[in-house]
C-alpha positions in Angstrom: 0.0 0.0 0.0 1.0 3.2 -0.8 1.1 6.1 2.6 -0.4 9.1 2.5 1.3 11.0 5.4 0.9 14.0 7.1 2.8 17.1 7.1 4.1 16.2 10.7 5.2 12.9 9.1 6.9 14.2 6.0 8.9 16.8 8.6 10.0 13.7 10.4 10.9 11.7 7.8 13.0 14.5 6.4 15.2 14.6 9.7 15.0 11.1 10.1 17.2 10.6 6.7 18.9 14.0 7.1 20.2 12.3 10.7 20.7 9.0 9.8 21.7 8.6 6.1 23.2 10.6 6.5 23.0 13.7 4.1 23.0 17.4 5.0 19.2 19.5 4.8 20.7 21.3 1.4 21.6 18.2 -0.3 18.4 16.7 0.1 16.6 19.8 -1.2 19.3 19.6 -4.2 17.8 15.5 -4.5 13.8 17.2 -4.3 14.8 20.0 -7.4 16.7 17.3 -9.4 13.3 15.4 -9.1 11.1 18.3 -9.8 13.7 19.1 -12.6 13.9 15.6 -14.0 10.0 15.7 -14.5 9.9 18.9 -15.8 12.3 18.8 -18.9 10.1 15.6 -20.3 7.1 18.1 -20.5 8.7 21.6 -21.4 11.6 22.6 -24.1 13.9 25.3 -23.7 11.9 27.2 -26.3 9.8 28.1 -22.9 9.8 31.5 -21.0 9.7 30.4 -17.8 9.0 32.1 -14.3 9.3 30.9 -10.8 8.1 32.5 -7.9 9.7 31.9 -4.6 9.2 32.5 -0.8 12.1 32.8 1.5 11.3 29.7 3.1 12.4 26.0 2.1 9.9 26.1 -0.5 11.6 29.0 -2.1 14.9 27.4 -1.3 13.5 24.4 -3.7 12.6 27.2 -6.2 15.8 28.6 -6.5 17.5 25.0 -7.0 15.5 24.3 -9.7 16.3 27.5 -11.1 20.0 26.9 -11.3 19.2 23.8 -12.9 16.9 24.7 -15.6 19.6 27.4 -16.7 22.1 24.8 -16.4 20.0 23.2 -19.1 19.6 26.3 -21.2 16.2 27.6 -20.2 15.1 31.3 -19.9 14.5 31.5 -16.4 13.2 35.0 -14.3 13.3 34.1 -10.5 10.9 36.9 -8.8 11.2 36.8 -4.8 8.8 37.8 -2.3 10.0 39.9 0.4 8.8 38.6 3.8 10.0 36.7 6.7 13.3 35.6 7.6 14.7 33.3 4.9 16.0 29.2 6.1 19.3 28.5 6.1 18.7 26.1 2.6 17.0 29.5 0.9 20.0 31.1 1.6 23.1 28.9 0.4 20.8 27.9 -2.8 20.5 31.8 -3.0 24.4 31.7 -3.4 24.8 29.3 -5.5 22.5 31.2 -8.3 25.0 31.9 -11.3 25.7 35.2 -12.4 24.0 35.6 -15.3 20.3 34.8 -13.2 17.8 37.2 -13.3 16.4 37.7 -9.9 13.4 40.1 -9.5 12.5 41.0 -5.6 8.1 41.7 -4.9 8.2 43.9 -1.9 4.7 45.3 -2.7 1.5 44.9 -5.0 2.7 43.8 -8.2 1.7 45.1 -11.3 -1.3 42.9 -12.9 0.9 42.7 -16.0 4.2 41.0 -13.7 3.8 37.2 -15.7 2.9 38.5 -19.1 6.2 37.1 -20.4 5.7 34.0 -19.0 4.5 30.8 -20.7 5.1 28.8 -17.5 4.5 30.1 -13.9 6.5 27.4 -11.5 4.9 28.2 -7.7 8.1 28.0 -4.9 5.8 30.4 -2.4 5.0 28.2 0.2 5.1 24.5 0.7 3.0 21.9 3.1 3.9 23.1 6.7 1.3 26.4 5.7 -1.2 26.8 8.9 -3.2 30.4 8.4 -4.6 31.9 5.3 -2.3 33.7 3.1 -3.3 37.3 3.2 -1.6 40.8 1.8 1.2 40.7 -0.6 1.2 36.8 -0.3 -2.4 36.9 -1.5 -1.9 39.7 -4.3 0.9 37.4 -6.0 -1.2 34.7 -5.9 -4.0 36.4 -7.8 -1.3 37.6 -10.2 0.1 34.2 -10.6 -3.8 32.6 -10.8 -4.5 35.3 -13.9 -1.5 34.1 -15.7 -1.9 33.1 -19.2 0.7 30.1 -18.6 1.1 26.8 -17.2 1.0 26.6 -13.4 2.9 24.3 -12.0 3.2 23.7 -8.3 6.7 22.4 -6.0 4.9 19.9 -3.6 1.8 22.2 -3.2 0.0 25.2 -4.3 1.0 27.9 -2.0 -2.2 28.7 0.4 -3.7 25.3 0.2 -3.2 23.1 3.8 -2.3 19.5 3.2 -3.9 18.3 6.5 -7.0 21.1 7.1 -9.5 22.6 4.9 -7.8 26.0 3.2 -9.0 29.3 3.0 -7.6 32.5 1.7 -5.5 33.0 -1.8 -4.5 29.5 -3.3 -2.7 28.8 -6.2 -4.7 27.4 -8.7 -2.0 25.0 -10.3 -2.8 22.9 -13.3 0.0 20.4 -12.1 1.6 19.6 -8.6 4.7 17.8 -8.4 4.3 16.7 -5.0 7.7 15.1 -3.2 7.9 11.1 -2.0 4.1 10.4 -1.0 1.2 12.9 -1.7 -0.6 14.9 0.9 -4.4 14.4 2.1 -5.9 17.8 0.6 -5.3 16.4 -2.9 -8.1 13.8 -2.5 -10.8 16.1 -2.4 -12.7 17.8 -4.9 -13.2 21.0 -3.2 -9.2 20.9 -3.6 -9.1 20.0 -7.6 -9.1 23.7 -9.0 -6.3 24.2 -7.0 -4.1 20.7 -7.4 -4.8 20.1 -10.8 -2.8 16.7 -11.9 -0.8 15.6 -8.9 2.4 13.8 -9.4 4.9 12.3 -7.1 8.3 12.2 -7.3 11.0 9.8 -5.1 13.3 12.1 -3.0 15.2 9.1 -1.5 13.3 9.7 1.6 14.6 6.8 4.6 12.9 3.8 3.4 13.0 2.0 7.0 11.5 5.1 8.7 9.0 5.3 6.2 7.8 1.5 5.9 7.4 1.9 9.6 5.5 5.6 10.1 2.0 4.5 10.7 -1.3 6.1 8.8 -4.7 5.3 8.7 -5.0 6.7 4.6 -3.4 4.9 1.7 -3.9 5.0 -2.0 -4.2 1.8 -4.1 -2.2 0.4 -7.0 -1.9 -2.0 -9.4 0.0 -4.4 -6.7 -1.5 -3.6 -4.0 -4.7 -5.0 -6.2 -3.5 -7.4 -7.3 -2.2 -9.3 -4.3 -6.0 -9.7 -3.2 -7.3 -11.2 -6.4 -7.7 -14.9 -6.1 -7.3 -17.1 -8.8 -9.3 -20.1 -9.3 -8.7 -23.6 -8.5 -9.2 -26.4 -11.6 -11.7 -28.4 -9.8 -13.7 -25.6 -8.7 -17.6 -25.1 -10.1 -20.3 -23.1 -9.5 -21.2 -23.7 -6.1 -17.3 -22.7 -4.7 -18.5 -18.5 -5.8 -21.3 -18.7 -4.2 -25.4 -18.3 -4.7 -26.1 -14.1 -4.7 -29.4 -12.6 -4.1 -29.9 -9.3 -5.6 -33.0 -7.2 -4.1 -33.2 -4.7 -7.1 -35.8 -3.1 -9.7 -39.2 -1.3 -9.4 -41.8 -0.1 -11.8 -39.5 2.2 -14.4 -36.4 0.9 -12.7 -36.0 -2.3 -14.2 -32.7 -1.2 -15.7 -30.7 -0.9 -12.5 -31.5 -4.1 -11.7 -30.3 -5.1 -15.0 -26.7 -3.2 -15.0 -26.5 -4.3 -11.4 -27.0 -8.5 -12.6 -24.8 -8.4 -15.2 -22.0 -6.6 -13.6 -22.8 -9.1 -10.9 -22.2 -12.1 -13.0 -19.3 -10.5 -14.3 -17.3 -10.3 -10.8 -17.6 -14.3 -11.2 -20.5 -15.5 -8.8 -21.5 -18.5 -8.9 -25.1 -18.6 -8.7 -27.4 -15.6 -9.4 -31.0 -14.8 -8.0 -32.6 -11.9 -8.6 -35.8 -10.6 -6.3 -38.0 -8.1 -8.2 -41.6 -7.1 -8.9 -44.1 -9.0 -11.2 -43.5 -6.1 -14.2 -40.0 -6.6 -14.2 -39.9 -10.5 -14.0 -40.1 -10.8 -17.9 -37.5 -7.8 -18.9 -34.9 -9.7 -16.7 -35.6 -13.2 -17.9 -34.5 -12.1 -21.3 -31.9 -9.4 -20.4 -30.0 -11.7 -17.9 -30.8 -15.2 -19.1 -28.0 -16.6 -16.5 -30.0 -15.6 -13.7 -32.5 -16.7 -12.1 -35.5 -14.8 -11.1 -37.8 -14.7 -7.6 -41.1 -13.0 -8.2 -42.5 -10.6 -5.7 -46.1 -10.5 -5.1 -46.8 -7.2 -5.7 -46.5 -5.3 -9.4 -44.7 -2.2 -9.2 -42.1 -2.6 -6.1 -41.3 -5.2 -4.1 -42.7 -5.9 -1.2 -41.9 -9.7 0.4 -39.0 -11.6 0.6 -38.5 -15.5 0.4 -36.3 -17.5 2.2 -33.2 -15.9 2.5 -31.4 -19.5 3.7 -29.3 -20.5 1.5 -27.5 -17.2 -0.3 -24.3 -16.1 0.8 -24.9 -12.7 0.2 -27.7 -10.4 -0.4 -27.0 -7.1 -2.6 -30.1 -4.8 -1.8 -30.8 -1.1 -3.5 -30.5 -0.7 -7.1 -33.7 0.6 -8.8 -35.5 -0.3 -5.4 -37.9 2.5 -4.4 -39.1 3.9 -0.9 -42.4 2.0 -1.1 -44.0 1.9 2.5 -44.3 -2.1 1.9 -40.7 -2.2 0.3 -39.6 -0.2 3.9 -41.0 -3.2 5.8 -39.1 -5.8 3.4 -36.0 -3.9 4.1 -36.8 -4.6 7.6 -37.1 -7.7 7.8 -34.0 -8.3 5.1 -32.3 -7.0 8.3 -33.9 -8.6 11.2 -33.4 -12.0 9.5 -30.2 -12.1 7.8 -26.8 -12.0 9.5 -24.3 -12.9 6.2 -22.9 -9.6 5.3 -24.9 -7.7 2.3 -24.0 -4.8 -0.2 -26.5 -1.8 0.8 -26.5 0.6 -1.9 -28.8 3.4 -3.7 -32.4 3.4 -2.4 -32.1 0.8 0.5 -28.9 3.7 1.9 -32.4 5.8 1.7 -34.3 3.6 3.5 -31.7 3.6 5.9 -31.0 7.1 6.5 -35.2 7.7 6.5 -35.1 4.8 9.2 -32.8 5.1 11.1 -33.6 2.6 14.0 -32.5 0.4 11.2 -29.0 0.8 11.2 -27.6 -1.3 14.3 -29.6 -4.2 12.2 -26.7 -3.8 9.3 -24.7 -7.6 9.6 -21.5 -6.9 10.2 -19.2 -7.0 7.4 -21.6 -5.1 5.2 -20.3 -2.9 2.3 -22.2 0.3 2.5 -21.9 2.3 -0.8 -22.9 5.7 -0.4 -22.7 9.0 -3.2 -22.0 12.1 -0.7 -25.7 13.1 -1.2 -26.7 9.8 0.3 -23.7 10.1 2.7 -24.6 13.5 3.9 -28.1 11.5 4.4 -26.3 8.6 6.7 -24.4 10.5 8.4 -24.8 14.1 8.5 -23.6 17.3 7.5 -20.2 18.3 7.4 -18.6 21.9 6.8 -15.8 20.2 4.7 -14.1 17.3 3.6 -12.1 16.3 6.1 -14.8 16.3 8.6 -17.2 13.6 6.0 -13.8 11.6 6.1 -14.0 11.6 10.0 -17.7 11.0 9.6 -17.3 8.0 7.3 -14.4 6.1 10.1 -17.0 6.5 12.6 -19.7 5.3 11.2 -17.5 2.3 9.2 -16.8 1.7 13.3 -20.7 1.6 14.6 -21.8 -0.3 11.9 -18.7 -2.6 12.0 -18.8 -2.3 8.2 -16.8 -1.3 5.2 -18.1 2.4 4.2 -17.5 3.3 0.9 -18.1 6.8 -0.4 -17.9 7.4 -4.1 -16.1 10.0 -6.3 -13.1 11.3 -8.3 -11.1 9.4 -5.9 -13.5 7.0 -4.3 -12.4 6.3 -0.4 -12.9 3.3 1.4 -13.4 2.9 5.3 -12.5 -0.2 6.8 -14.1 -0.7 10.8 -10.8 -0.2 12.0 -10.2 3.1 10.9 -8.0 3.0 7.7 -9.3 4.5 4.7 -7.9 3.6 1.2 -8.4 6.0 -2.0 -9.1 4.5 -5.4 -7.0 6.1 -8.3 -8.8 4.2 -11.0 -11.8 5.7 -13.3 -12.3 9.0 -15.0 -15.4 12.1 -15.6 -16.5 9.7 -18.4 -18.4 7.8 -15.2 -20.8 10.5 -14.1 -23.3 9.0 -15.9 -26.1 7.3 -14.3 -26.2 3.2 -13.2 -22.5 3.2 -12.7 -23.5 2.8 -9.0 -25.8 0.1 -9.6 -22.7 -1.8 -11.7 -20.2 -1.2 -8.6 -23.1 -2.6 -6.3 -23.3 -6.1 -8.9 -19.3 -6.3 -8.5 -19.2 -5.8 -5.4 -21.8 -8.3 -4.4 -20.3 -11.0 -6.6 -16.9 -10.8 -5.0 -18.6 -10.6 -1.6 -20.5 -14.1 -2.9 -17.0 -15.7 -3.5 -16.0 -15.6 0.0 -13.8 -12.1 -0.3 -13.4 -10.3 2.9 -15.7 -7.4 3.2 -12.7 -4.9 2.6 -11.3 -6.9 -0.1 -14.2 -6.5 -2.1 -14.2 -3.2 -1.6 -10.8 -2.5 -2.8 -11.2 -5.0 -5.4 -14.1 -3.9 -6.6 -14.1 -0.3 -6.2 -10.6 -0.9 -8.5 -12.1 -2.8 -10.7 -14.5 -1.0 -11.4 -12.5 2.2 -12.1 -10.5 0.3 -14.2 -13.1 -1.1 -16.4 -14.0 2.6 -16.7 -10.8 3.7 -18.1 -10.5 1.1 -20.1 -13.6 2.0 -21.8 -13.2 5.4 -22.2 -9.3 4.3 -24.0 -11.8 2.7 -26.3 -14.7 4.8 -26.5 -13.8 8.5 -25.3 -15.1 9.8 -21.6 -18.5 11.9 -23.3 -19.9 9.0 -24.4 -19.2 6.4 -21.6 -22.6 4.6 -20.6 -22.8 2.1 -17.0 -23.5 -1.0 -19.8 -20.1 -0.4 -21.3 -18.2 -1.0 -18.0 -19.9 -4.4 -17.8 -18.4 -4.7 -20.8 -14.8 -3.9 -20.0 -14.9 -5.5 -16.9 -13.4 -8.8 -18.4 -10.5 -7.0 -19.4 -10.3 -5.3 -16.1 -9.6 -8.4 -14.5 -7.6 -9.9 -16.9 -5.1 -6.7 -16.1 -6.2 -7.1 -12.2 -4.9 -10.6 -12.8 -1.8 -10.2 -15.1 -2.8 -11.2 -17.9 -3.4 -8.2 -20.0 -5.7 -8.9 -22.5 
């Protein structure tokens, strides 16, 4: 798993090595520039008037290092330097070791709305992660000069103004890139965050490795191997009863679909057997949509209202398409009150819940809850930001002894112990509708197979990303529909797997 540290952390770490590697505090800022530098060049020529804009704190001291570098390299570099606090010891000697032909512009006032006209990249070196306040007077005026630019913004491990561990306020960069040092910071998983972030990048800074494999966290982001390990191949002498008999709980009287995209995908994550439970008007569309299933009829015509037997299934998958019926409510009930397997709770059942809440202790442990914010902010709350819905989400992954899961850019997955994982698969091409109702048939097809609550999750939330970018590679994002990530998800797993298709 890959950490996602604070800025207390990343401080640490940096004296850590600086003690014990050991290497002085200017060398390893000349190791972060290189980096910086080194992914720079592939994206810039020298044909490029560039601009960096420095503080006179480490931040800046990184600024100037790259600098020197890029007119090492035979860029056309203007350094401009606000005037403010007392400048670090690494600002200083990088301040020396400028060549003489550097142009070096000092901002002891408002500048001139015209001050980057020349520029066609703006490189931010104001202010790096250890910000606490709001940036205000001349700090804040540069920053609206930098954000009018007509160039390319690129940050050094943050855009100055935003905090990596609080919500920001004040004047922020608004960076179309950050190239953010080692691991990346908290702030950059948020939306609110994005117009300020832009693409994040990370860069290796040869941070202590030991030190770092041993700092704990409670947030990680996924990869490809960290996937991968949890995937489970299949045994030769396996058949169908070895993934598992699924119940899905899904459809209602023009909602027919989501129970549809929900099957499929379903059958796709590899269960073994499939039921689906749905009204008497949707019994026919399903038999001839999703001919691998089978189908258990409820009573009533438009919604469902009474469940069979639920002995038998190892997991139920409840919420696509479902309605808020007042006889659908008391199913929902009783789904609860009997069964004690874990189940997948998604879409209108997370309404049911959040309308009733005397229903939530009934959630089996082990549940995967999968929430949009709207429906989150329904769960759990309000929150004035972010940072506190993350909070919100570990608690209430805790009380319900469940794996909370609420979905976006970066998707974010709470485990009952507290440690939340960010997806970085799928793309804008997936804010379209039934995509949920394809991560709930995923998800409760792996959760059939005998995954652990959590791996499902991050298998499935990864999965289901990836069948997304896959797709749009095909396709294009604008014209993404849910179907066509059932679709890719073959492939997905393939690559999950190894074996790229």
């Amino acid at each position: 798993m890959t950490k996602i540290l604070t800025t207390d952390q990343i401080r640490a770490l940096d004296a850590y090595t600086i003690q014990h590697e050991p290497v002085a505090s200017i060398d390893l800022m000349e190791r972060a520039c290189c980096a910086f530098v080194e992914w720079f060049i592939k994206r810039a020529d020298t044909s490029r008037r560039i601009g960096i804009v420095c503080g006179t704190g480490n931040n800046g001291g990184d600024g100037l290092g790259i600098a020197r570098m890029l007119l090492a390299r035979g860029y056309a570099v203007t350094v401009w330097v606000v005037v403010g606090g007392k400048p670090t010891a690494d600002f200083e000697a990088n301040r020396t070791r400028l060549p003489g032909n550097a142009i070096v512009k000092m901002i002891a006032d408002i500048p001139p709305s015209t001050i980057f006209d020349t520029c066609d990249i703006v490189i931010d070196a104001l202010f790096g992660s250890g910000l606490s306040r709001p940036l205000e007077g001349i700090y804040a005026a540069v920053i609206e000069r930098i954000n009018a630019a007509a160039a390319w913004r690129v940050a050094v491990d943050v855009p100055s103004g935003l905090r990596a561990d609080a919500p920001s306020q004040g004047a922020i960069v608004q960076a179309h890139d950050t190239v953010s040092f080692q691991v990346p910071k908290l702030a950059f998983f948020f939306a609110s965050n994005a117009p300020y972030v832009g693409t994040w990048h990370i860069v290796e800074i040869g941070l202590h490795k030991g030190l770092l494999q041993e700092t704990e966290t409670n947030h990680y982001y996924l990869s490809d191997d960290d996937v991968h390990r949890r995937w489970k191949p299949r045994a030769r002498f396996s058949h169908k009863g070895t993934y598992g008999h699924a119940l899905l709980v899904a459809g209602s009287y023009g909602k027919t679909g989501a129970a549809i995209l929900a099957a499929r995908a379903l059958l796709r994550a590899g269960v073994g057997l499939l039921t689906i439970h749905t009204p008497v008007r949707g019994y026919a569309i399903l038999q001839q949509a999703v001919p691998e299933a089978m189908v258990s009829v409820d009573p009533l015509e438009e919604y469902a209202s009474t469940l069979p037997s639920t002995d038998g299934y190892s997991v139920i998958g409840v919420g696509p398409g479902l309605g808020q019926a007042e006889a659908t409510v008391k199913m929902m009930r009783k789904i609860l009150e009997t069964y004690r397997k874990p189940m997948v709770i998604d879409a209108d059942a997370l309404n049911i819940l959040a309308a009733h809440r005397e229903l939530l202790p009934l959630v089996p442990p082990g549940s995967i809850l999968t929430p949009h914010p709207k429906e989150f902010e329904r769960l759990a709350g309000k929150t004035a930001n972010e940072f506190e819905r993350l909070e919100k989400q570990k608690e209430l992954a805790r009380q319900l002894r469940s794996v909370v899961i609420v979905k976006g850019a970066y998707t974010s997955i709470a485990s009952p112990g507290g440690i939340v994982y960010f997806n970085t698969t799928g793309n804008p091409g997936m804010a379209t509708g039934g995509t949920g109702d394809v991560l709930t048939g995923i998800l409760t097809g792996l959760l059939a197979q005998s995954y652990t609550s959590l791996d499902a999750a991050i298998l499935g939330v990864y999965l289901h990303g990836l069948a997304g970018d896959l797709a749009a590679h095909d396709l294009g994002e604008d014209s993404l529909i849910a179907s066509d990530l059932v679709t890719y998800l073959p492939p997905a797993f393939l690559k999950v797997s190894g074996r790229k298709p």
